[in-house]
Structures are given as C-alpha cells and as structure tokens.
C-alpha positions in Angstrom: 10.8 3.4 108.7 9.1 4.6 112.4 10.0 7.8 113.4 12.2 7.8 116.8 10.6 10.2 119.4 13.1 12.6 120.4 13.6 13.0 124.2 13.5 16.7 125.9 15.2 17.6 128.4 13.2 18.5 131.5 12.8 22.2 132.1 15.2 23.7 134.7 13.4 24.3 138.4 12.6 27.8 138.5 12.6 28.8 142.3 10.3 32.1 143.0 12.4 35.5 144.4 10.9 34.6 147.6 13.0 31.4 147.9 16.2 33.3 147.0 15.7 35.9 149.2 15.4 33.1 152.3 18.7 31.8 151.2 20.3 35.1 150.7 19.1 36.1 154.6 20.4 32.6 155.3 23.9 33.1 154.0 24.2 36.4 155.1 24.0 35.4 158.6 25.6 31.9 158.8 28.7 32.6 156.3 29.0 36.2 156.7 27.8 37.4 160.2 25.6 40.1 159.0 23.6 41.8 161.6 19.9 41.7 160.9 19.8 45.7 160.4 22.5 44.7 157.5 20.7 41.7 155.9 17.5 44.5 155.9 19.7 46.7 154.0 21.0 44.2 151.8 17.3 42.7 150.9 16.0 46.2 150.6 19.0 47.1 148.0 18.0 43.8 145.9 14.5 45.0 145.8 15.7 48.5 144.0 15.4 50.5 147.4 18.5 52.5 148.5 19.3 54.6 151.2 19.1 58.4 151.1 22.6 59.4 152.4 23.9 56.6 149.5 21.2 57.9 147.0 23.3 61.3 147.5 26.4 59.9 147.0 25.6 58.2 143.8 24.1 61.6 142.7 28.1 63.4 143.5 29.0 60.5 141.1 26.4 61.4 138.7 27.4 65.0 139.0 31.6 64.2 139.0 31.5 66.0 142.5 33.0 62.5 144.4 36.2 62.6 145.9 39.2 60.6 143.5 40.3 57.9 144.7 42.9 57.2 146.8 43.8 53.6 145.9 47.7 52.9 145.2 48.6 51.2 142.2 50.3 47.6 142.6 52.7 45.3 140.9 52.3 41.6 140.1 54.8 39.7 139.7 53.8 37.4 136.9 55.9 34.2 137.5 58.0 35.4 134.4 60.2 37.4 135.8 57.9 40.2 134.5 55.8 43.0 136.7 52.3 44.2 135.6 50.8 47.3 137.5 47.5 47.0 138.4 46.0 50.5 139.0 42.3 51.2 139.4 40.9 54.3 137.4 38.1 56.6 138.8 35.1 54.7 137.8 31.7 55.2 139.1 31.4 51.4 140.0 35.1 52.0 142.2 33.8 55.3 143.7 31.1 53.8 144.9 33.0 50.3 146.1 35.6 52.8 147.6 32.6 54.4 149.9 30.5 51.9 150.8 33.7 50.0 152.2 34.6 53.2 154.5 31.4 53.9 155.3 30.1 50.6 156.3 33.9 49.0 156.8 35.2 46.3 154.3 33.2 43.4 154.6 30.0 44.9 154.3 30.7 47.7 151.9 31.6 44.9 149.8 28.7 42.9 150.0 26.6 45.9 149.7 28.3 46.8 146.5 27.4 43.1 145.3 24.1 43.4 145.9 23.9 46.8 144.2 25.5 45.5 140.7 23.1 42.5 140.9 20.1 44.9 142.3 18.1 43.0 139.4 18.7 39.4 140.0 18.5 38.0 143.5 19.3 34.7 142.2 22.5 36.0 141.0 23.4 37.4 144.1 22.6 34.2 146.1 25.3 32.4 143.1 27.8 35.5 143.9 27.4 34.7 147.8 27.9 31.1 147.0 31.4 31.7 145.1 32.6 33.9 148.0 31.6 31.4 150.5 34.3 28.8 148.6 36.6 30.7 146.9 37.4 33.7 149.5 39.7 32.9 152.2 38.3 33.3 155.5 40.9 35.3 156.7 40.4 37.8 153.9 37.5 40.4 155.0 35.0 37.8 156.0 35.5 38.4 159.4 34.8 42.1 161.1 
C-alpha cells in the first residue's frame, strides 16, 4: 500500500514592521484625521519611545502620586429587567487612559493609549485600528 503525501499548508505571509508602520500612517490619517505631528507620536510610541512630560506621568503612577480618578460609575440595564454598575477602579492602565484623553482630548488620547498597550506589536495595532475603523461609530470620538 503507497503512502499518500500529506499536503501542508502554505506558510502565512509575514509582512516586515516597515509595511505595518505604512499602513498604520495610512489609517491614521485617512480614517482618523491625525495630524502628522500626531501620527509622529504615535509611530514613535510603537517603536518604545515616549515623551518626557508622559514618561513623568507614568513614573507618578509608578510612585502612586497620580491623581484618582474621577470617572462616575454607570448602570446597564441588562434587558432583564436587571441593572449592573459598571465602575472603573484606579488602575494604572485607566490613569493613564484618563490623562492622555485630557491632555491630548479624546480621540487621540485614545489612540495613543492603543498604541502604548500594543507598544510591542505594530501589527497588532494596525488589526486594533482596523476593528475601530468598522466597529466604532463615527459619531462616537472619531471626529475632533
């Protein structure tokens, strides 16, 4: 009995970080209107480089000198004619969401905050972008 030659699957096309950068800069502008001093930010933040004045806030983090937050808590209604409060604790990862989006305003501060949890993975981020591009209405924040 012959032997049947098992069939591979091809390997998946692995783009360099170069690529993903052009699309990220691409995305940032078209679907997002970033200015180009943001999209320098942004690029800058996915290659591990951070501004001082935010280097300084994330060391008042480190140190538990950052303001608490002053988010509300708020109730969903859960379509069973039950509530569920959603409250958001004092986190480093929500101090840091709650600055960047007052200092830079909402839109940004956002995207900024993306870029900094995915600070290892460009290709990530470009996926992230992608998701927010279909799934976040327009009217939301994408618009300054």
């Amino acid at each position: 009995m012959a032997k049947k030659k098992r069939v591979t699957k091809p390997p998946a096309t692995q783009h360099p970080p170069t690529y993903y950068f052009e699309k990220i800069k691409q995305s940032l502008q078209a679907d997002f209107s970033c200015s180009p001093e943001q999209i320098a930010i942004i690029e800058h933040v996915l290659q591990g480089f951070i501004p001082d004045s935010d280097i300084a806030f994330i060391h008042q983090i480190e140190r538990g000198e950052a303001k608490p937050l002053d988010w509300h808590p708020f109730i969903l209604d859960t379509g069973d004619g039950t509530e569920q409060v959603i409250s958001f604790p004092n986190t480093p990862l929500n101090l840091m969401m709650d600055y960047l989006s007052k200092k830079y305003e909402e839109k940004f501060g956002f995207l900024y905050w993306c870029a900094l949890t995915d600070m290892d993975s460009p290709q990530r981020y470009h996926r992230d972008l992608s998701y927010f591009k279909r799934h976040v209405p327009p009217d939301h924040f994408l618009k300054s």
